[in-house]
C-alpha positions as CSV (number, residue, x, y, z in Angstrom):
1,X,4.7,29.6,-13.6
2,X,3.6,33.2,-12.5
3,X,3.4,34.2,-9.2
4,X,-0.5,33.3,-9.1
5,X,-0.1,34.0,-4.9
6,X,1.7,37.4,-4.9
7,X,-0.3,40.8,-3.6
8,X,-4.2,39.4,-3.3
9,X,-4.8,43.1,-2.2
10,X,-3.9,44.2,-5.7
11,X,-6.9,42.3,-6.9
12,X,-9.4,43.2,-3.8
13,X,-9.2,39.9,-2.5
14,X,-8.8,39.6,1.2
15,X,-5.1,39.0,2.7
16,X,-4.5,35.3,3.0
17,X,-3.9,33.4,6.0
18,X,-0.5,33.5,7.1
19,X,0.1,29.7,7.0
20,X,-1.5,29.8,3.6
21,X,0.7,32.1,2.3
22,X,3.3,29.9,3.6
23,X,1.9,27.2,2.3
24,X,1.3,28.4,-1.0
25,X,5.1,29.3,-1.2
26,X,6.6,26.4,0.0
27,X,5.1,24.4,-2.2
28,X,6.3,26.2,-5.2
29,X,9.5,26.0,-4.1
30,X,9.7,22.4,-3.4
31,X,7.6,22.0,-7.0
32,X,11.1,23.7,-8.6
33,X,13.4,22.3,-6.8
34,X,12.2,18.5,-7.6
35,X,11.9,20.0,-11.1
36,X,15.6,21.1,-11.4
37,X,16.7,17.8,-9.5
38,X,14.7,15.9,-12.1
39,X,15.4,17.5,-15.3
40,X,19.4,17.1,-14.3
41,X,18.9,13.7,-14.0
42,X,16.9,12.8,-17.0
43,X,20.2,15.3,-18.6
44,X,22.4,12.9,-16.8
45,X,20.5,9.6,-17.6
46,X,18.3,8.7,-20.1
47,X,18.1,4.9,-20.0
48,X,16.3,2.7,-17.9
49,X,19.2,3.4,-14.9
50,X,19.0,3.8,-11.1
51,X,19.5,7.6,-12.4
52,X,16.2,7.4,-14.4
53,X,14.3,6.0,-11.9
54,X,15.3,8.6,-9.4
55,X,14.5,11.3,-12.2
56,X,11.2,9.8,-12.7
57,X,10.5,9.8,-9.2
58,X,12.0,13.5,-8.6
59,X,9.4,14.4,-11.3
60,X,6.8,12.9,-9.8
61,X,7.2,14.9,-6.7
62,X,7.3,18.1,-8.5
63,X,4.6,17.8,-10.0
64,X,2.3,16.8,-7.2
65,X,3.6,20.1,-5.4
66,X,3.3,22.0,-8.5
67,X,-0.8,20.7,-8.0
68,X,-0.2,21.4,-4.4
69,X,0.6,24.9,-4.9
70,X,-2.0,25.5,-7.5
71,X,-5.0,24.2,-5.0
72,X,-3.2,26.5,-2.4
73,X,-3.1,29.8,-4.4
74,X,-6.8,29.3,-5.2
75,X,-7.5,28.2,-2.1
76,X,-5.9,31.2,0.1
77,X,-5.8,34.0,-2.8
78,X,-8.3,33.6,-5.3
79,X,-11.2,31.9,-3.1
80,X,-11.5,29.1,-5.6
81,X,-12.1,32.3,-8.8
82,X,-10.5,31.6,-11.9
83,X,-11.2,35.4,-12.8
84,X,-9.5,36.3,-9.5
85,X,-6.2,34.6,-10.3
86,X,-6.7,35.9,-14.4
87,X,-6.9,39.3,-12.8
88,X,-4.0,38.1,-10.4
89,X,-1.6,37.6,-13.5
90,X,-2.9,40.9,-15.3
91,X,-2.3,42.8,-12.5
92,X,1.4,41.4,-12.2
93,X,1.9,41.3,-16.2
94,X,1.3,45.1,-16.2
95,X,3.4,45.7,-13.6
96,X,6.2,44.1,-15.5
97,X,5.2,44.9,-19.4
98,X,2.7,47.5,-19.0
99,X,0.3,45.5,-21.0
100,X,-2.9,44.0,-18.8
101,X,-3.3,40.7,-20.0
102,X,-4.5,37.8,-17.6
103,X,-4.0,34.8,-20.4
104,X,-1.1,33.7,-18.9
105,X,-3.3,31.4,-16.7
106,X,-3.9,29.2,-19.3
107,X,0.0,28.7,-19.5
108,X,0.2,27.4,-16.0
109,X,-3.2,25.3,-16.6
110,X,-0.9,24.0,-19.3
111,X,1.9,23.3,-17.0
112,X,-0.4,21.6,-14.9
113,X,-2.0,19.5,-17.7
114,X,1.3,18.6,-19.3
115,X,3.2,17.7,-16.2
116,X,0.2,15.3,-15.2
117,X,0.6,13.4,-18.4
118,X,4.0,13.4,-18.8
119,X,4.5,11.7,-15.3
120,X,1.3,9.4,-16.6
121,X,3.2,8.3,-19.1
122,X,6.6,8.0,-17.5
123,X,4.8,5.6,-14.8
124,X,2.6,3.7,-17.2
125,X,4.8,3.6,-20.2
126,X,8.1,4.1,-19.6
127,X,9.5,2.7,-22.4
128,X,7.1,4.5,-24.3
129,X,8.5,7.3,-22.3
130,X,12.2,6.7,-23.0
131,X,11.4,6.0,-27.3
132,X,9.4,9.3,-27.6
133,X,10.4,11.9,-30.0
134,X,13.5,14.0,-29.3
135,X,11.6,17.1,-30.5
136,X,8.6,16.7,-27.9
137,X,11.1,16.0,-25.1
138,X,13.1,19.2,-26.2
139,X,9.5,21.1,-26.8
140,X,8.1,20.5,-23.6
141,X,11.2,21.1,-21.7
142,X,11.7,24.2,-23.4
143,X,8.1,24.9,-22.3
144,X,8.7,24.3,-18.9
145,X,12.1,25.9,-18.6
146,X,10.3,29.0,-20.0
147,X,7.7,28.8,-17.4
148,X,10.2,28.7,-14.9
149,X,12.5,31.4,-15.9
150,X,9.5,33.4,-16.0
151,X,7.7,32.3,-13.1
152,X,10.7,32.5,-10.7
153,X,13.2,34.9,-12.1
154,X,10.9,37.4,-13.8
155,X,8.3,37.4,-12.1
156,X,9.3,36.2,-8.4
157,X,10.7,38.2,-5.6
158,X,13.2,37.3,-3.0
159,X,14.4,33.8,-2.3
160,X,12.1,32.1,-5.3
161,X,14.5,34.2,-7.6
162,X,17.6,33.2,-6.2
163,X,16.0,29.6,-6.6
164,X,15.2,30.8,-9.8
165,X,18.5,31.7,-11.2
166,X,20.5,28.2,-9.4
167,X,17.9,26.2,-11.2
168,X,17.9,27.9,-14.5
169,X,21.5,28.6,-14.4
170,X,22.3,24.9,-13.5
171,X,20.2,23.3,-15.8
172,X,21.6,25.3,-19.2
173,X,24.8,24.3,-17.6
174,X,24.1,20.6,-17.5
175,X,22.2,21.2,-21.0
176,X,25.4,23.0,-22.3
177,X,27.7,20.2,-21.5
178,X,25.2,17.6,-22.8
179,X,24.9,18.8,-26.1
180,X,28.5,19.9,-26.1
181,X,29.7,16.3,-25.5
182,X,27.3,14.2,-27.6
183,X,29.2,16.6,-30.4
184,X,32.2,15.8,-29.4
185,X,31.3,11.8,-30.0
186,X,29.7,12.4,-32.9
């Protein structure tokens, strides 16, 4: 999740509205901090439990912020311009790598995408849901914990990086001791 909102001046897009920008922002941050809450508990709980519920619910909300942020950004920074927010994420992948490449907007249209359906499918099959592979659980939260890192930690400033590194830090943690027990059982 790049900072699709950060510097529109970089780009020659006008400066946002100042309740845009907050906007944009706070929804981001409410986005990753329902994500962290419900990643923990599906790490904590992954039968049909009060637990689950909450995590499915916790999910639920981050992703209708993560959409909420999304329509924001290209609402107040790229005037609705997929080619704005491309040049957006060059702009800020040079800055970082020194290589101009504006593709990683189709990895947040895939965080979009993939959150949608997964909460789809956790609300209109949740057993479905609960019986899928390990290996697409573990691939898509590897995705998304990868979007994060990079989207908070890398490439955020300020408080979203602070969140950034609680989240990430906490979650590996509670990942950590998952694994670390269930080998202990075994």
């Amino acid at each position: 999740m790049l900072d699709v909102a950060a510097k529109p001046s970089a780009v020659g897009c006008s400066p946002p509205v100042p309740s845009g920008e907050l906007l944009t922002r706070l929804s981001i941050w409410l986005a990753l901090v329902a994500y962290a809450i419900g990643a923990a508990l599906l790490l904590e709980s992954r039968e049909e439990t009060r637990g689950w519920r909450n995590a499915r619910l916790a999910w639920s909300i981050g992703c209708v912020f993560y959409f909420g942020h999304v329509v924001c950004a290209f609402a107040f920074f790229h005037h609705w311009s997929h080619d704005a927010a491309s040049r957006e994420i060059a702009h800020q992948t040079a800055q970082f790598t020194g290589w101009r490449w504006g593709g990683g907007i189709y990895f947040n249209y895939a965080v979009a995408a993939g959150w949608l359906a997964d909460v789809l499918w956790w609300w209109l099959a949740p057993r479905g849901f609960q019986q899928r592979p390990a290996w697409l659980t573990g691939l898509w939260q590897g995705f998304l914990f990868f979007m994060v890192f990079n989207g908070a930690i890398v490439f955020g400033h300020g408080p979203v990086r602070i969140l950034g590194i609680f989240i990430c830090l906490s979650l590996a943690i509670l990942y950590w001791r998952r694994t670390h027990n269930l080998k202990l059982k075994t």
